[in-house]
N, C-alpha and C positions, 0 to 999 in steps of 0.2 A: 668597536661595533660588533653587535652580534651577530650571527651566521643563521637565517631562518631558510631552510630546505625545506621544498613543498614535499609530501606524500601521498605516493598515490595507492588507490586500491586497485586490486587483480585487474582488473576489467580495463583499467586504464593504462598499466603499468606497460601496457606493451606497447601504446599507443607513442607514437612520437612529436615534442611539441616543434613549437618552428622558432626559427634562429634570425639574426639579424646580420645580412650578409652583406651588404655596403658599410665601406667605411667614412660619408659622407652625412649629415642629415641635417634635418633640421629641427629646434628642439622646441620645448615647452619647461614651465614647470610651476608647480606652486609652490610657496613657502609658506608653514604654519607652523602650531606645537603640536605635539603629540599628546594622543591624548589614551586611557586606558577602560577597556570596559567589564563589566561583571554577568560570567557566563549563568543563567538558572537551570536548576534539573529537575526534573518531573521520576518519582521512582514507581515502581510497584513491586509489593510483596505479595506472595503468598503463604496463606496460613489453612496448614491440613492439621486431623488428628480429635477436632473438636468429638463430645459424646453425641451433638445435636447435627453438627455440617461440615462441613468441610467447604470453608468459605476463600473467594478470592478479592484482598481489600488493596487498598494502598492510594498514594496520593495520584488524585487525576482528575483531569481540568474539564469544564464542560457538560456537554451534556453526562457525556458517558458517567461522570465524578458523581452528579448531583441524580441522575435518572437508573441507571441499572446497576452501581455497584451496591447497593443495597441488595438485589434480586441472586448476585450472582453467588447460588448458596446451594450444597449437593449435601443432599441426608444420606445419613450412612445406609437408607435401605437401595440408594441409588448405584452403589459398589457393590460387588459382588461379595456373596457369602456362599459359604460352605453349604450346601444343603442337607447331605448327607445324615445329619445329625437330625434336621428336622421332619416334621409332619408334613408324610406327601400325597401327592395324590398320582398314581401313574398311569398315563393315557398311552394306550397305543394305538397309534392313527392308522394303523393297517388293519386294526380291528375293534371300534373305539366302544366301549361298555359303559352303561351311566353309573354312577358312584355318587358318593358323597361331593355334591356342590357341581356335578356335570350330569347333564342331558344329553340325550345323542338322539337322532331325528335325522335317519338315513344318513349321507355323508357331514353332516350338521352336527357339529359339538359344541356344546352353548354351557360356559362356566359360568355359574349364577354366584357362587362365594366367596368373601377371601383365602387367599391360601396360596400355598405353591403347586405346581401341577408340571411332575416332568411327562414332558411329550414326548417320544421317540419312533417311528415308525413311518409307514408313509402315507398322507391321506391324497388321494386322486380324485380332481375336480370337486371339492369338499370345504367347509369353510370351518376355521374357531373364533365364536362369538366368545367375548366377556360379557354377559350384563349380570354385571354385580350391584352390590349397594355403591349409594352415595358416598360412603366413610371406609372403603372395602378396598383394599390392596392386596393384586394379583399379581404371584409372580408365575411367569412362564418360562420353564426352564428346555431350552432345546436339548436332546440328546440327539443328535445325527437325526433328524427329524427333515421330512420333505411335506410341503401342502401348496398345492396349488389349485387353480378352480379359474374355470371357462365361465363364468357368468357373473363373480361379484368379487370383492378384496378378501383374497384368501384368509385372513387374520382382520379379524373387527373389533377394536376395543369399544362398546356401545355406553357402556356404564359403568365409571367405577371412581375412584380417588384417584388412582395410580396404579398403572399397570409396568410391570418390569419384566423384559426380556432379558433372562440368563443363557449367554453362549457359556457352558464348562471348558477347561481346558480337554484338547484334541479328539475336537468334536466338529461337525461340518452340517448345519444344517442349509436348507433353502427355501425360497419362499417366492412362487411365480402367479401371474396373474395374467391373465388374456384381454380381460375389458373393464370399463368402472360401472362399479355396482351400485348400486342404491339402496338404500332403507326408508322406503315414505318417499317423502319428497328432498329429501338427504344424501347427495352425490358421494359415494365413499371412492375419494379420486387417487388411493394410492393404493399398493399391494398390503400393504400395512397401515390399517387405518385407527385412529384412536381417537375419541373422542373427550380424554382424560388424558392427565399429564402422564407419557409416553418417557419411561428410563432404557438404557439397554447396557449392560455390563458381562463382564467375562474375558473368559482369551480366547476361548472357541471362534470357530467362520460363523456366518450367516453371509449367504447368498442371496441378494434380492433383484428378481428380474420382474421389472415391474411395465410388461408390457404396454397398458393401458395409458397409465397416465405416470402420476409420481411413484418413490419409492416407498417413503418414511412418511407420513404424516402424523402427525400430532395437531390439534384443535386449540389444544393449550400447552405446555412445554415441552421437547424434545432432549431429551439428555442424556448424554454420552459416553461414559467412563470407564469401558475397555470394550475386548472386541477387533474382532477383524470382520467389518463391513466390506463387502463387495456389491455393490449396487448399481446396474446400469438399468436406466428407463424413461418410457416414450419421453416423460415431459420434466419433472424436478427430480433432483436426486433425493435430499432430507426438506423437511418442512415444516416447522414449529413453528404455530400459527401467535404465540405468543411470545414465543422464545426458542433459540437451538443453541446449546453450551454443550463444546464439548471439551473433557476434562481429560482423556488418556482414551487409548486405543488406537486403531489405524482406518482408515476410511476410504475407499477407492470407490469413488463416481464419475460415470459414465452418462453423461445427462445430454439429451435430444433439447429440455430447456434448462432451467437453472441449477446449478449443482446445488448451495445451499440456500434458502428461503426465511425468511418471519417475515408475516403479512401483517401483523396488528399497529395499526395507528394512534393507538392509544403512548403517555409518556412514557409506561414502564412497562412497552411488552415492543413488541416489533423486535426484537433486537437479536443480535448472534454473539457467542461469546467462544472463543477458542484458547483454553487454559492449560492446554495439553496436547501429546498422542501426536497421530502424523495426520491430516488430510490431503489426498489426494484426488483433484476435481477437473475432468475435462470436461465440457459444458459449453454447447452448441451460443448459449446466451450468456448472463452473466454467471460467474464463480459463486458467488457469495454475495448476497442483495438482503437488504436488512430496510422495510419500512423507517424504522426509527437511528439505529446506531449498531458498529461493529467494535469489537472492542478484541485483540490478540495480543493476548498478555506470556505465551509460552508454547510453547510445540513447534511442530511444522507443516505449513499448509502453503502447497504447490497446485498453479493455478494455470490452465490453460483455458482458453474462452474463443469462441470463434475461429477457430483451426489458427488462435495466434496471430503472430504479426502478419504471415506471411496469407492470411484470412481476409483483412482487410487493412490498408494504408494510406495515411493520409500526409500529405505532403503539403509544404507550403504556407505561406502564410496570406489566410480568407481576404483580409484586407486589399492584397494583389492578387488575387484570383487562384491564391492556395489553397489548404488545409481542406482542399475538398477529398473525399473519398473515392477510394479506384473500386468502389462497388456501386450498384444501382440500388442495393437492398438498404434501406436507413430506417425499417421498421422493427429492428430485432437488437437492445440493449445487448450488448457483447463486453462489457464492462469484466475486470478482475476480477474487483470488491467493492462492494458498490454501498452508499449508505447517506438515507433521506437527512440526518442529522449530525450524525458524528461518525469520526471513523479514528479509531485512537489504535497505536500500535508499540506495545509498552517493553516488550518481549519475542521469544521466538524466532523463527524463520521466516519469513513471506517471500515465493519466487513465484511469478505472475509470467505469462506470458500472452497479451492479450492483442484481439483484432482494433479495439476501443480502448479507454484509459486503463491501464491497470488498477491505480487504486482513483476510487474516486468518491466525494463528500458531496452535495449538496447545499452543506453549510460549511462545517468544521473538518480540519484532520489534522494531529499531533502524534510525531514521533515521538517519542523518549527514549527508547529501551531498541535492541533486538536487530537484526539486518533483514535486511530487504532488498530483491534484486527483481529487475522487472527489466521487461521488453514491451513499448506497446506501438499498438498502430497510431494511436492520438498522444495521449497526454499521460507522462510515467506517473506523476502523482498529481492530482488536483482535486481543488476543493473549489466553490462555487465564494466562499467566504473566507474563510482565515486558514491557512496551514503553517503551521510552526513545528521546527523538528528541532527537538530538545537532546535527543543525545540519540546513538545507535547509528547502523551506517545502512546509508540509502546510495543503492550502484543501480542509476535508470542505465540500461545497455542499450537500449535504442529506442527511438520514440521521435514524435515530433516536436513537439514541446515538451523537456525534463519536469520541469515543477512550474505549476499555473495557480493564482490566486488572486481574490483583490488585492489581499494583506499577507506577504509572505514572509516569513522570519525563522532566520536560522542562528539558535542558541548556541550550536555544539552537536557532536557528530562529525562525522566524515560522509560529506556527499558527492558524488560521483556524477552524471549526469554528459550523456552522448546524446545530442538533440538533432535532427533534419532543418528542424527552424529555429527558435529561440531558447537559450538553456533554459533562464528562471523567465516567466513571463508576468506578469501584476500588472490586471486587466480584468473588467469586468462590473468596476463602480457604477452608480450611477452618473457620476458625473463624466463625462466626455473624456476620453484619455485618446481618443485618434489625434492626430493632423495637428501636433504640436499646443493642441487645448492640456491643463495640465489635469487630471482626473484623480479623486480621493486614495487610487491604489498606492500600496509602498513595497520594495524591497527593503527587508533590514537583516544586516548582518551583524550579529556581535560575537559570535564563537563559531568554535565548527573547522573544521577543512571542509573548502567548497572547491571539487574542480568540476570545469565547467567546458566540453569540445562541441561548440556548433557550430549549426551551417548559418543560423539567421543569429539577431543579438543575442550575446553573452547572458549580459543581466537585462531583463527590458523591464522597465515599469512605466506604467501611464502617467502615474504621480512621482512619487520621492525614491528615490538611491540611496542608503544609507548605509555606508562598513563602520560599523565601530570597534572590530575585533574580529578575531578569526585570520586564519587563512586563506584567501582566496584567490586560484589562478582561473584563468580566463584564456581558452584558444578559440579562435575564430574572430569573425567572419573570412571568412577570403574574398567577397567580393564587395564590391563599395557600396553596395545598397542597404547595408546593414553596419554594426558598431560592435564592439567587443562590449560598450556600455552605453547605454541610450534608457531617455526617460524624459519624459516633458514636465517631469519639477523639477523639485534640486537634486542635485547629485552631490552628496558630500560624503569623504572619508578623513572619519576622525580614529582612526586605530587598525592595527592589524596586518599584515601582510599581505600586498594585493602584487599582483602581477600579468596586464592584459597583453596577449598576442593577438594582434586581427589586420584585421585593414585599417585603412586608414580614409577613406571617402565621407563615413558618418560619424568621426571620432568627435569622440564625447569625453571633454575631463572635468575633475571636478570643480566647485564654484568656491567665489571667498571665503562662503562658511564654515570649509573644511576647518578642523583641527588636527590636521596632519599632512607633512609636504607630500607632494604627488609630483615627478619627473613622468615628461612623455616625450620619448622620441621617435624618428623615421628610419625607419631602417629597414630592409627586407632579407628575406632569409624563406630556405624550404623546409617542406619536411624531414622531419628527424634532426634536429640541428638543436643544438642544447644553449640555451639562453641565460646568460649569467650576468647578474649585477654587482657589481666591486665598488667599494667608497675608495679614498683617497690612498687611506693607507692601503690598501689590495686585499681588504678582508673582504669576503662574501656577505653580499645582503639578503639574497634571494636568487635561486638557481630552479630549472627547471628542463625536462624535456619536453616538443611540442609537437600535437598531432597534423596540424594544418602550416603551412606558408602565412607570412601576412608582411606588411610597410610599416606596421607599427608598433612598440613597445612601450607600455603604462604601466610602472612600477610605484608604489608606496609603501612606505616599512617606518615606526618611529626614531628608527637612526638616521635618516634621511633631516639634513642642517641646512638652513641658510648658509651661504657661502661654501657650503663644502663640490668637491667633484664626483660626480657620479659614470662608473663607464660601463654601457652595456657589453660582454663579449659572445659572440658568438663562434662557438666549437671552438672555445680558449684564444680566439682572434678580436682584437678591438675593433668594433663597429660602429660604436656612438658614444661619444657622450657627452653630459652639461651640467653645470654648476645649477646649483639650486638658487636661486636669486628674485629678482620681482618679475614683472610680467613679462614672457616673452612673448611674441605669438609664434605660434611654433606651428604643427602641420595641416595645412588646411581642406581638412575635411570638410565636411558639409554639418556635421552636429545630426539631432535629429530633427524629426518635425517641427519640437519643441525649443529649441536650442541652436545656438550659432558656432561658428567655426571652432573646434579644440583651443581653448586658451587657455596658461595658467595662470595664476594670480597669485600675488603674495598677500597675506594678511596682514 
């Protein structure tokens, strides 16, 4: 027999599971074959260097695949270059002179042409218009440069193709605004306003206090590719009305509402893209909100939203008079990452710490790539429709519900998951998944390390249960109102290494149509007590430490044989065990809504 040892990551590793401390019980078990299944991977590449862009492509499912990775393409005029060598124009904002392609009109400097134009110096209460041509690309290059202005957006890009902000290496400029300004009947709602696709590159600071309203705005694309961003203000941090990608740099926002934004509704704009560099966003409302889809394929981007968990928490579960919130405020989205269509995470870092769900989809969200660690007040990842995590490791550290979907599936990866209520939940079909009705949702597991400590069910689905591979332990419930595994369809394990510690009031095991034997016995045991399954010959099947106490032990492994013995020990002392054989009835829980007493069955 072979020896399968669960793994855990950091977050859990210190955690203790629970042991089986009677050496009396009474058992269960099913008998099947075993059966094996085939993990899939989702990749993405990146490719720089090109003469025309420097593009991010690679295999990816969804919207994301088929709607913005076409979009997500940075010209080389969008990186930084040397200027030194080129035709300049030199403004000094302490004393601004008109020249070739500038006007100056009291503290008003208005660039009508293309070109570069180093700014340096400090303009007070004063503004720089671009209106250029239609076909016209302005770079502005800061040298230690300051401009701010009491009546409208210090910086107006009004007309042009693309306008490009150059920070140089060790250089500090800033850029401050008092109120929003206007042009016409044209609200200019940020310190930096653009009306043309908006780049910003370099290594230099920019400082942006953007009093009035937002920080960054762009009307059409916002894009990012070095730089050190400082940005705290009244209402969004960046805002790329079509798009915000950002490729390298470092980003520090300070947002009263949302740190990053795209508004556009349309299929191929709304969207945010993060390819690189570090962001850093604390944000009274959500982190990162995307009309259409998010998509982070590399860097690192650290998230706090609503003063965090400890901002607002929601406990329980709705159904009994849970999951309600310990705020009275339920008008202000406090989300992670939030995204109307897809939310795909291929690469990089993502640490979330949110009042609301950290990551959250409205339709789609797939892992593949990258880790991710999150704290949240509601729900560590959820998607409204399908979430599938393909590879990379997801550590939810607290929350109430870990992972929530109609349709949840886990490929591969190492997922982690500390829940208040229920670890995985699969809820939200239309059809009825309360009160034992069975509802279109599914758990499916076929790869992965899945560990899973909660306080409500383990795995819950309104529909179907399915392990066909992977590894999965399970600690909790501790108290009999809940199951380690519950679901008002089938619950079947055809593969993989499963391991449930919980209670035992709503045990839930699997049904005839497993293709793999399942052993469940009674047994109790507390915290910190290590839980171990031996076959006949005294090899190891499955070992474990456990965070919570619990009555019950549910093991499944494909070396697990009709007729063979199976013993569970706890802290190296025999505590239970039973031959795998035909139907017992073994410990009598209650099942769920759906389902009747714990029984197993032989095939």
């Amino acid at each position: 027999m072979k020896k399968h040892t669960l793994r855990f990551a950091v977050i859990l590793s210190a955690l203790i599971l629970v042991g089986c401390a009677s050496t009396q019980s009474t058992t269960s078990s099913t008998s099947a074959s075993s059966a094996s299944s085939t993990v899939s991977t989702v990749s993405t590449s990146e490719e720089s260097g090109a003469d025309e862009t420097d593009s991010t492509g690679g295999a990816m499912n969804g919207t994301i695949g088929s709607v913005i990775e076409a979009n997500l393409s940075f010209k080389n005029k969008d990186f930084y270059i040397d200027y030194s060598t080129e035709d300049t124009v030199k403004i000094d904002l302490s004393a601004p002179k008109e020249a070739d392609g500038v006007k100056v009109s009291g503290s008003t400097v208005t660039i009508t042409e293309a070109g570069t134009y180093v700014l340096s110096g400090t303009l007070t209460d004063g503004q720089v218009i671009i209106d250029a041509g239609d076909e016209d690309d302005v770079r502005l290059v800061l040298e230690n440069a300051s401009i701010t202005c009491a009546t409208t957006a210090p910086v107006y890009a009004k007309n042009a193709d693309k306008v490009i902000i150059s920070l140089p290496e060790n250089t500090e400029s800033t850029v401050t605004d008092t109120v929003t300004g206007t042009d016409g009947n044209d609200a200019l709602t940020a310190a930096i306003f653009a009306k043309c696709d908006l780049s910003v590159n370099g290594t230099g600071t920019l400082n942006v206090n953007a009093n009035a309203n937002d920080g960054i705005t762009s009307e059409d694309k916002l894009k990012i590719t070095g730089g050190v961003l400082n940005i705290t203000s009244a209402d969004d941090g960046l805002v790329g009305k079509d798009a915000v990608l950002i490729k390298d740099g470092t980003v520090h926002i300070t947002a009263s509402g949302n740190g990053i934004k795209s508004t556009k509704s349309e299929a191929d704009k709304g969207y945010v893209y993060i390819g690189g560099g570090t962001v850093n966003i604390t944000a009274e409302q959500d982190g990162i909100q995307a009309e259409t889809s998010v998509l982070i394929s590399a860097g690192e981007v650290n998230v706090t939203t609503g003063g965090g968990t400890n901002g607002e928490q929601k406990t329980g579960n709705a159904m009994f008079g849970g999951a309600q919130s310990t705020t009275t405020d339920e008008t202000l989205s406090t989300k992670g990452i939030k995204a109307e269509a897809a939310l795909d995470i291929t690469g990089g870092t993502v640490t979330v710490d949110s009042a609301d769900d950290s990551l959250h989809s409205n339709d789609s969200m797939t892992v593949s790539g990258g880790g991710i660690t999150v704290k949240s007040g509601d729900d560590g990842l959820h998607a409204d429709n399908t979430l599938t995590i393909e590879d990379g490791t997801v550590v939810v550290e607290e929350s109430c519900e870990g992972l929530e979907a109609i349709d949840l599936t886990i490929n591969g990866g190492t997922i982690d998951v500390t829940a208040s209520d229920d670890g995985l939940n699969a809820t939200g079909s239309s059809v009825d998944g309360g009160f034992g009705i069975a509802g279109a949702d599914t758990i499916t597991v076929n790869g992965g390390t899945l560990t899973v400590n909660a306080s409500g069910d383990g795995l819950d689905s309104n529909g179907a249960l399915t392990i066909n591979g992977g590894t999965v332990y399970v600690s909790g419930p501790t108290g009999d109102g809940n199951g380690t595994f519950d679901c008002d369809g089938v619950f079947t394990i055809n593969g993989g290494v499963v391991l449930g510690t919980g209670s035992s009031g709503m045990l839930k095991t699997p049904t005839t149509d497993s293709k793999q034997n399942t052993i469940s016995v009674s047994c109790t045991g507390s915290a910190g007590d290590t839980v171990e399954v031996k076959g006949a010959d005294g090899n190891t099947l499955v070992s474990a430490v456990a965070p919570k106490s619990f009555t019950n032990v549910t093991f499944s492994t494909p070396d697990i044989t009709e007729g063979e013995t199976y013993t569970v020990y706890v802290n190296g002392t025999e505590a239970a065990s039973e031959t795998c054989s035909g139907v017992v009835r073994g410990a009598t829980g209650m099942g769920s809504f759906g389902g009747g007493p714990g029984n197993c069955v032989k095939i």
